[in-house]
C-alpha angles and dihedrals in degrees: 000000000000107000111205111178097054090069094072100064088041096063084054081059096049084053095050101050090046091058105250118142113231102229124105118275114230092240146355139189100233128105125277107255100252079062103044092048099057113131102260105228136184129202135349112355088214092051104130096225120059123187124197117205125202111199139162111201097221089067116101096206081062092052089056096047090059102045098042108016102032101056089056094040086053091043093048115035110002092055099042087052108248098099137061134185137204118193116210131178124245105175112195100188146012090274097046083049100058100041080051093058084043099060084045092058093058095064139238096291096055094024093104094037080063097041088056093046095052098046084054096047088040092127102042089057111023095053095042134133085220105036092180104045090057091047091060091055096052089050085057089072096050088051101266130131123216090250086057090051091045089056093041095056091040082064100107086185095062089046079056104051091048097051085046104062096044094056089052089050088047094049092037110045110003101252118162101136137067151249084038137161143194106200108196082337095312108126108223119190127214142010095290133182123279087236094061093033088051089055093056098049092050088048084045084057093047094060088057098048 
């Protein structure tokens, strides 16, 4: 069973054994929560098929998606307008959760840029000895300071608002597993190849023909 709440005060722990003391910083240079919380949407908000994608950045099947999948998906059907993603965090593990609240941190508007670094950079910080510290290096690339990485995890509402919508995902759909989609509410199941997800969004078109 997947456990959710636990993964909050283990982020505090994270903190704590890297050395990081828990009071609030005096500033940082991440974005407000309001912010960091937007829905993150791709494509035409009219497109008549919308896929949601559950993902944890620390899962390599995800990684794949992205780097395989995702580029002919966008070229093809997000581009063209018939297609539009959401992009929702799933994260499976203390690590995936905090690169999660990192990308968050960044904002809307660099969120994907971070997304992209951290799936390519998957096995540097999610198999580390150090998990933090290289996240903080990886951060470095997307514009973010290791005092910026340090507030973002302390926010306990953004913790929240991850693990929330994940329980809602899990109860409502049955999600526990990433990477996941609903594509127009059909639960698909697995990083699968461009040649099987393409037939089900043309069969997802053809239902709204």
């Amino acid at each position: 069973m997947v456990r959710y709440l636990p993964l909050g005060s283990i982020i505090a722990v994270l903190l704590y054994v890297s050395g990081v003391a828990l009071k609030s910083s005096a500033s940082a240079d991440i974005a407000k929560l309001d912010d960091a919380i937007k829905p993150i949407i791709i494509g035409r908000v009219d497109a008549p098929v919308t896929i949601v994608e559950y993902a944890s950045l620390g899962c390599s099947h995800c990684a794949k998606f992205h780097t395989e999948t995702y580029p002919k998906l966008k070229k093809e059907y997000i581009e063209t307008g018939k297609v539009k993603l959401l992009f929702r965090d799933f994260p499976l593990g203390t690590p995936a959760l905090a690169a999660s609240m990192i990308a968050r941190c960044a904002g809307p508007s660099r969120y994907l840029g971070f997304v992209n670094i951290f799936f390519r950079s998957q096995k540097d910080w999610s198999q580390a000895n150090d998990p933090l510290g290289a996240l903080k290096k990886v951060a470095r690339f997307g514009g973010l300071s290791g005092d910026d990485v340090d507030q973002c995890l302390r926010q306990q509402k953004l913790i929240d608002h991850l693990q929330e919508i994940a329980r809602k995902a899990n109860s409502k759909h049955g999600i526990n597993s990433t990477p996941s989609f609903l594509i127009n509410d059909k639960k698909i199941s697995g990083a699968l190849e461009y040649k099987e997800f393409r037939a089900l969004i043309e069969k997802a078109l053809e239902l709204r023909e």
